[in-house]
C-alpha positions in Angstrom: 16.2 -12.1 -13.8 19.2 -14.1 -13.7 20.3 -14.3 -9.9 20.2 -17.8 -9.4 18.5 -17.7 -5.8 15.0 -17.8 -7.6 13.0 -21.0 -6.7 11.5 -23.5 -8.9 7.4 -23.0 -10.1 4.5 -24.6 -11.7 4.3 -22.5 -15.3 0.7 -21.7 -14.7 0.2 -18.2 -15.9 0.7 -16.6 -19.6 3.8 -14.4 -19.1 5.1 -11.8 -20.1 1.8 -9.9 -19.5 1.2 -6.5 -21.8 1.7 -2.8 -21.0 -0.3 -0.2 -22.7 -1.1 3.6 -22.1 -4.6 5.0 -21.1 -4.2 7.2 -23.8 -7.9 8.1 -24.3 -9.3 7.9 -20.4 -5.7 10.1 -19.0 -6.2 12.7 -21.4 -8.2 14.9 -19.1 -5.6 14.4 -16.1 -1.9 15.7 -15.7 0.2 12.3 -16.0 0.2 9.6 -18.4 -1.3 6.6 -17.0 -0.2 2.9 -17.8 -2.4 -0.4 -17.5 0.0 -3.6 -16.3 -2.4 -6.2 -17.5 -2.3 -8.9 -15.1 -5.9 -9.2 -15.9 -4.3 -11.3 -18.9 -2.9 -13.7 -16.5 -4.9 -16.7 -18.3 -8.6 -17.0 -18.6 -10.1 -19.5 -15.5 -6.2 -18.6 -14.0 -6.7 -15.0 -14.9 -5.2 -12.2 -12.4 -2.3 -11.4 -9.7 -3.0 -14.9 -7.5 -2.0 -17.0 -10.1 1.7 -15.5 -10.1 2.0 -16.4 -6.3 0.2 -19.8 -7.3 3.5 -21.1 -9.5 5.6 -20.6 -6.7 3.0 -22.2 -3.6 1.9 -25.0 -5.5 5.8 -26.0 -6.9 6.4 -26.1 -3.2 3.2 -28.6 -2.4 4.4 -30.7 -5.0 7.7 -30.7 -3.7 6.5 -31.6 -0.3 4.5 -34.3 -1.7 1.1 -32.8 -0.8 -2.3 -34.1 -2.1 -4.4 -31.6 -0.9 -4.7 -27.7 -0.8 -6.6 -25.8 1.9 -7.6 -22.2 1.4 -9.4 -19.2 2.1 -11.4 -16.2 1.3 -15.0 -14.5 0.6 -17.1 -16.4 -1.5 -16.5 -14.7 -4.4 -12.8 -14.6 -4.1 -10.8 -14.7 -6.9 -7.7 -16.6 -5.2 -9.5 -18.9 -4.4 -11.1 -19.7 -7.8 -7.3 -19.6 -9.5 -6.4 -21.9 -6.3 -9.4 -24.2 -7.8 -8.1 -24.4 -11.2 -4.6 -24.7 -10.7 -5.4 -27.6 -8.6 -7.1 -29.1 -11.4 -4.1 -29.0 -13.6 -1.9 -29.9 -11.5 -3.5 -33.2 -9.7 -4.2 -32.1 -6.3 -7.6 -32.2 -4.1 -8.5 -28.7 -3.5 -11.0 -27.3 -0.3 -12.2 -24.0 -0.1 -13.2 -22.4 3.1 -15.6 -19.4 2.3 -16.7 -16.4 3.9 -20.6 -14.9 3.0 -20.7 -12.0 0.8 -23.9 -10.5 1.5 -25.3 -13.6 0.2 -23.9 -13.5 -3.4 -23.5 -17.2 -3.4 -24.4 -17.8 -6.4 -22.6 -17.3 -10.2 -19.2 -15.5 -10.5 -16.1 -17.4 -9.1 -18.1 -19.4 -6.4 -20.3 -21.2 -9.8 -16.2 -21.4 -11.2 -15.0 -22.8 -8.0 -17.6 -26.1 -8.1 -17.1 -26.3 -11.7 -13.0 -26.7 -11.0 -14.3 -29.7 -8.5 -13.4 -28.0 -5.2 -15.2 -28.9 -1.8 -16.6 -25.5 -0.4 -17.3 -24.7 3.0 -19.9 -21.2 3.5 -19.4 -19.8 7.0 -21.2 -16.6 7.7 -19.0 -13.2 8.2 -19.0 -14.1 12.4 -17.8 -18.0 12.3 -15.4 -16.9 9.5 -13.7 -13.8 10.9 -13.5 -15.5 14.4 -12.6 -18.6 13.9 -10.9 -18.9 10.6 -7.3 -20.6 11.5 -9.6 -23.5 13.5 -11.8 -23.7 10.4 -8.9 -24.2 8.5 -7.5 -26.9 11.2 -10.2 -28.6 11.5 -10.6 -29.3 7.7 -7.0 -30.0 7.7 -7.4 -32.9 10.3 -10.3 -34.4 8.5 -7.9 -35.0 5.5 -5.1 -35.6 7.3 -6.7 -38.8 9.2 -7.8 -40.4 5.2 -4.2 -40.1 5.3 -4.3 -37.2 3.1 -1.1 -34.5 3.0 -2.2 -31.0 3.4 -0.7 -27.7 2.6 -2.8 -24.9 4.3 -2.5 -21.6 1.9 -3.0 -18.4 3.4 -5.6 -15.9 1.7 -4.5 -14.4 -1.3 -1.5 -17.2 -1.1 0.2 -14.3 0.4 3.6 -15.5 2.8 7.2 -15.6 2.7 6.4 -18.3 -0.8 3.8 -16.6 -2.8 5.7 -13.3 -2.6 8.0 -14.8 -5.0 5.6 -14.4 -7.9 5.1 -10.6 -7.7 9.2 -10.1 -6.8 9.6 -11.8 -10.5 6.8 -9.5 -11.7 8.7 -6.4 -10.4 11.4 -7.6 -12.9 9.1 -8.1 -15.0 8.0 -4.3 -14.9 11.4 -3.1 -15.1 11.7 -4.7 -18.3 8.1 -3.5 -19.6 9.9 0.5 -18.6 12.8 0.0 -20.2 11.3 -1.0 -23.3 8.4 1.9 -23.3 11.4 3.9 -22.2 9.8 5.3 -19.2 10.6 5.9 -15.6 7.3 5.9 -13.5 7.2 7.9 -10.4 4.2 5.3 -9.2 3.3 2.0 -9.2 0.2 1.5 -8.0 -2.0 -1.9 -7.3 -4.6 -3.2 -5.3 -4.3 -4.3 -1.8 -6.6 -6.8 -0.4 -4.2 -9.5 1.1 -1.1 -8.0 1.3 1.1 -10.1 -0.9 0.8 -8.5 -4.4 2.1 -5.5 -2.4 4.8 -7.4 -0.5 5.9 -8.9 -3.4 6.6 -6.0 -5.5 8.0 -4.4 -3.0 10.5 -7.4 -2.6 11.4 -7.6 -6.4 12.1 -3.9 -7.1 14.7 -4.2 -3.7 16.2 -7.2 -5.3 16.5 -5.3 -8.4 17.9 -2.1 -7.1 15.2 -0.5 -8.5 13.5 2.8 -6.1 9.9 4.1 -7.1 6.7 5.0 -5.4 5.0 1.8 -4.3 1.4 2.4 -3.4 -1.1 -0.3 -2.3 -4.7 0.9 -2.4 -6.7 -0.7 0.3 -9.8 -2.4 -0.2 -10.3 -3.3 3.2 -8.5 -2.9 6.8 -6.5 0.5 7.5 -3.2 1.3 6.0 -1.6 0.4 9.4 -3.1 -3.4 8.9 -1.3 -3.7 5.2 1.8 -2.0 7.0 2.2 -4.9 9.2 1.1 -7.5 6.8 3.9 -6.4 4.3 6.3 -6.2 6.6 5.0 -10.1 8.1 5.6 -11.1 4.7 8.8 -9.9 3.8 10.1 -11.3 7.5 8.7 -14.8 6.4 10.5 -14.6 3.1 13.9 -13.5 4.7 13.2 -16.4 7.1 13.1 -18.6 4.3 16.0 -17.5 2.6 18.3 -15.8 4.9 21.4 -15.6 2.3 19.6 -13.2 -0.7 20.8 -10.2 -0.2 18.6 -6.8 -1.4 19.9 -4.2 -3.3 17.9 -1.5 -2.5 15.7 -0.8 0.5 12.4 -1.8 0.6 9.6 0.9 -0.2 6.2 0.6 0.0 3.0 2.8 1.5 -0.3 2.3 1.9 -3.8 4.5 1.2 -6.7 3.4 3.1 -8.9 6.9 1.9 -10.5 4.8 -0.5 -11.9 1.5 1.3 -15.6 2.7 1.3 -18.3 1.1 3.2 -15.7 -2.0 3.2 -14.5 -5.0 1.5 -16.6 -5.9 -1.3 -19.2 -3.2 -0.9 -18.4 -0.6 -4.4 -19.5 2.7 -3.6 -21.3 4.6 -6.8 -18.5 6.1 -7.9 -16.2 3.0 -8.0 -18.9 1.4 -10.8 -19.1 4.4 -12.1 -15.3 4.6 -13.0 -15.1 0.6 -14.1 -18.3 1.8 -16.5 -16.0 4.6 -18.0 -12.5 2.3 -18.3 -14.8 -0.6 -19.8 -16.2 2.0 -22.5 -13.5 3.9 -23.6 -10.6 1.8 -22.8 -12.0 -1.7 -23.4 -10.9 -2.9 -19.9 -13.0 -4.6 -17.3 -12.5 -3.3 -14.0 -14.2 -5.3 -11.2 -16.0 -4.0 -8.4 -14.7 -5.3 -5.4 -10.4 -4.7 -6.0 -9.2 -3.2 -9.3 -12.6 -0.9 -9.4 -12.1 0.3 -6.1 -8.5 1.0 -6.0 -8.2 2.5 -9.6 -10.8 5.3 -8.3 -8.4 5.8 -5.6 -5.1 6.1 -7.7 -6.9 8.4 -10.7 -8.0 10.5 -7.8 -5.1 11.1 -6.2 -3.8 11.7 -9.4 -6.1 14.3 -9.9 -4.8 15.5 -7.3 -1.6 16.0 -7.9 0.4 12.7 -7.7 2.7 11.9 -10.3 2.2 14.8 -11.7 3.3 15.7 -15.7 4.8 12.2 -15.4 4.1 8.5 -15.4 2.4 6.4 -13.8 1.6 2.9 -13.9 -1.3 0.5 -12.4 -1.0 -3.3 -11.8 -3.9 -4.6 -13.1 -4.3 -7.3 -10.4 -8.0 -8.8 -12.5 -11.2 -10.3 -10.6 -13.3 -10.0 -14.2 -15.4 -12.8 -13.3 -16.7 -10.6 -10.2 -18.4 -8.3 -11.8 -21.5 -10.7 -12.2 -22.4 -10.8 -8.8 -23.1 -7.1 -9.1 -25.2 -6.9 -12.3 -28.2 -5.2 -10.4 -25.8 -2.2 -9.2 -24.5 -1.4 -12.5 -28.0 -2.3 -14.0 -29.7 0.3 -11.9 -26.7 3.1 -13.2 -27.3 2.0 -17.1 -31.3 2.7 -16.3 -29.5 6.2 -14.6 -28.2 7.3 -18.2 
C-alpha cells in the first residue's frame, strides 16, 4: 500500500488482523474455507467499524469537531466502536438508537453507557421515519452550546469510512500471497453497505479481480446495489484524481435475510453453535451468524467449488448476549 493518495487516520484498530483455514468445520464441503478475523479488530474496538472509524474520526479531528452524532439499532455494534473510539480520542459522543424488540438491556447498549455516550431510544416507526431529523435535531442542540458536530452515517459507511476496508483489501491481498492462495470468493456481511463498498474500492485500486459477495442481513440485494454504488460516487467525489486499476466488482445475496434484521432464524444459531465448538470462533447472531449460513450454503452448493474461499469476519461478539434465551432453549434441544 504505497500509493501516496491514502489519507491520514487515527490508529485505532490492531492490524494486521490473522487468516486461518476452517480446516475442521470445511472438511465435509468441497472448498477450503478461510476465516479473515476482523473479529480481532481490538477488544471494546473489536470488528469491521473500527477500520472505517480511523479514517472518520482523523477527519473530525481535522475539522476541529467536538462531537460525534451517530446511528443504528440498539445493539449496534458501530455504534458501540463509535462509543469507545470517542473516548480515546476526546470527543463527545451521541448515539441515536433504534428498538430491537426491546433488548435494551446488556450487550453493546450496557458498553455504549459505560464508554459515556448520550443515547437516545426511538421505537422502530420514529426511527425509520424520521431518522435524518433525529439526527438534525440533536445536531442543533449541540451546535447552539456552541459545540462542532460531525454527523456519521450508520455503519460510518460514505465516501470516508470506505477508506478503511479499501486498505483492508490490500490487506487481504497480502494475507493470499503469503498463504499462497488465489480465492475465487470473498465473502462478508452486509448490513450498511460500506464494508462491501470498501472492499470493493481497494481490490480496484489494487488491480486485483475476485468474486465479491455481500450477504445481506437486511434490505434486498437491489438496496445494497445502490448503496455501494452511493458510496463509491461519494468517494470519487472526494477524490476525483485516484485513478482505479481494475473495474469495480461486487454482488449481492439477499436469499439469506430471514424474518429481517436482527431476527436469527434457527439455523443461523445453529451454525454460530457449530463454528464456536469446533472452530473456537464466536459468530454473532444478527451479521456474521446470518451471513456465514448464507456463504457455507451456497458453498454447498456449488460455489467456489474444489477451490478457496475466504470470509471477512466482520465481529459483533458482544451481540450474542442479547440472545442467550434462543441459544439456551437449542442447548436444552441437545
Amino acid at each position: 500500500m504505497t500509493a501516496d493518495y491514502w489519507p491520514a487516520k487515527e490508529r485505532l484498530a490492531q492490524l494486521p488482523t490473522p487468516m486461518h483455514r476452517l480446516a475442521r468445520f470445511d472438511q465435509s464441503l468441497d472448498a477450503r474455507l478461510w476465516l479473515k478475523r476482523d473479529d480481532l479488530t481490538g477488544f471494546v474496538l473489536s470488528g469491521n467499524k473500527v477500520r472505517k472509524l480511523e479514517y472518520v474520526l482523523a477527519y473530525a479531528k481535522r475539522s476541529g469537531v467536538t462531537r460525534i452524532i451517530t446511528c443504528g439499532g440498539v445493539q449496534s455494534n458501530h455504534c458501540r466502536a463509535t462509543a469507545f473510539a470517542c473516548a480515546q480520542l476526546g470527543l463527545a459522543c451521541h448515539l441515536v438508537l433504534r428498538d430491537t424488540q426491546g433488548r435494551n438491556v446488556g450487550g453493546n447498549f450496557l458498553l455504549d453507557q459505560m464508554a459515556g455516550a448520550d443515547c437516545s431510544i426511538y421505537s422502530v416507526k420514529e426511527f425509520a421515519s424520521g431518522l435524518p431529523s433525529l439526527m438534525s435535531y440533536w445536531a442543533g442542540i449541540y451546535e447552539a452550546k456552541g459545540e462542532v458536530v460531525l454527523e456519521v452515517p450508520t455503519g460510518a459507511s460514505d465516501g470516508v469510512g470506505i477508506w478503511g476496508y479499501a486498505a483492508a483489501a490490500f490487506e487481504l491481498i497480502e494475507d493470499f500471497q503469503r498463504e499462497g492462495i488465489s480465492p475465487e470468493v470473498v465473502a462478508c456481511a452486509t448490513g450498511s453497505g460500506g464494508t462491501q463498498a470498501g472492499l470493493a474500492l481497494g481490490f480496484a485500486l489494487a488491480g486485483y479481480e475476485v468474486d465479491l459477495v455481500g450477504y445481506a442481513v437486511c434490505d434486498d440485494a437491489a438496496y445494497f446495489d445502490r448503496k455501494v454504488a452511493a458510496d463509491i460516487a461519494d468517494w470519487r467525489r472526494r477524490n476525483p484524481d485516484v485513478r482505479l486499476q481494475a473495474p469495480l466488482r461486487y454482488r449481492t445475496v439477499d436469499a439469506y435475510v430471514g424474518a429481517g434484521y436482527a431476527k436469527p432464524g434457527e439455523a443461523d444459531l445453529a451454525l454460530a453453535l457449530k463454528v464456536a465448538s469446533t472452530e473456537g470462533v464466536l459468530l454473532d447472531p444478527v451479521y456474521t451468524g446470518k451471513a456465514f449460513y448464507g456463504f457455507t450454503a451456497d458453498v454447498q452448493n456449488g460455489l467456489a467449488s474444489n477451490a478457496d474461499a475466504v470470509f471477512v469476519h466482520t465481529g459483533g461478539g458482544f451481540g450474542v448476549f442479547p440472545y442467550v434465551n434462543e441459544f439456551e432453549r437449542r442447548w436444552s434441544e441437545r
